[in-house]
C-alpha positions in Angstrom: 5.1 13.1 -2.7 1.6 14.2 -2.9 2.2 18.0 -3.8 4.3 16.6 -7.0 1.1 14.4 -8.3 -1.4 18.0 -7.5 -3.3 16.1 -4.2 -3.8 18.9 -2.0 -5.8 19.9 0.8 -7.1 23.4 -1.0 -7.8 21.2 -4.5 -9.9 18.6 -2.9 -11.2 19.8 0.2 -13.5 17.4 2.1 -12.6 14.6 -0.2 -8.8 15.0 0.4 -8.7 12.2 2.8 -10.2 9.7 0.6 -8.2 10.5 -2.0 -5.0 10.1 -0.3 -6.3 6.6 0.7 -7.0 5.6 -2.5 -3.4 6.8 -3.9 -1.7 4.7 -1.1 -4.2 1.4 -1.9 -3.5 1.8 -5.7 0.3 1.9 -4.6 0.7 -1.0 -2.5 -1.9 -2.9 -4.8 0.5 -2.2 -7.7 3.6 -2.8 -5.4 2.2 -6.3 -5.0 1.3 -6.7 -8.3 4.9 -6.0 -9.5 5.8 -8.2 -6.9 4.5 -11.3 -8.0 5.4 -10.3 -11.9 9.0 -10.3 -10.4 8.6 -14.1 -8.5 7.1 -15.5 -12.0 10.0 -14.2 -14.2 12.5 -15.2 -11.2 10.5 -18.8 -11.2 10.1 -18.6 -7.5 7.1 -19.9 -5.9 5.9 -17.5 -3.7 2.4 -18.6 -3.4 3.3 -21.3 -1.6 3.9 -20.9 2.2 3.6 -22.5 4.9 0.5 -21.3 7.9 3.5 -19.7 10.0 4.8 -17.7 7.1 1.3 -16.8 5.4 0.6 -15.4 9.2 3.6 -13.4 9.3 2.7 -11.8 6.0 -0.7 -10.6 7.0 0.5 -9.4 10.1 3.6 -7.4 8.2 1.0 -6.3 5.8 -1.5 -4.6 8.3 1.1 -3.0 9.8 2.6 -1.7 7.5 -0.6 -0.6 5.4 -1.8 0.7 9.3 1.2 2.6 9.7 0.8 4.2 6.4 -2.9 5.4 6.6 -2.0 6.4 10.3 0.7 8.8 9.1 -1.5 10.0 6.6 -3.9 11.2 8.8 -1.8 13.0 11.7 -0.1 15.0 8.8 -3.8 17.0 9.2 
């Protein structure tokens, strides 16, 4: 996926790393975004949540992001 958008190891050298971070925080920040653009028009209240559900969100959530920066950095 990164070849297509021209974020390669020879183009950015040292900084390569970074920028792949950046791309995947962009992309779940968007992903989010989109996200709760899709609960307004759909009416839902998604804000609302109870402590058991909001903590099973931020654990999916740093998993998920974990698991994504971690495979980013063993494809070195």
């Amino acid at each position: 996926m990164y070849a297509s958008m021209d974020v390669s190891r020879e183009a950015l050298g040292d900084r390569y790393i970074a920028q792949v971070l950046t791309i995947v925080s962009v992309r779940f920040l968007l992903a989010g975004l989109l996200t709760l653009a899709v609960a307004m028009i759909m009416r839902q209240n998604i804000v609302k949540m109870s402590k058991i559900q909001f903590r099973n969100v931020v654990i999916m959530g740093l998993v998920s992001t974990g698991f994504a920066y971690f495979s980013l950095t063993s494809e070195m």
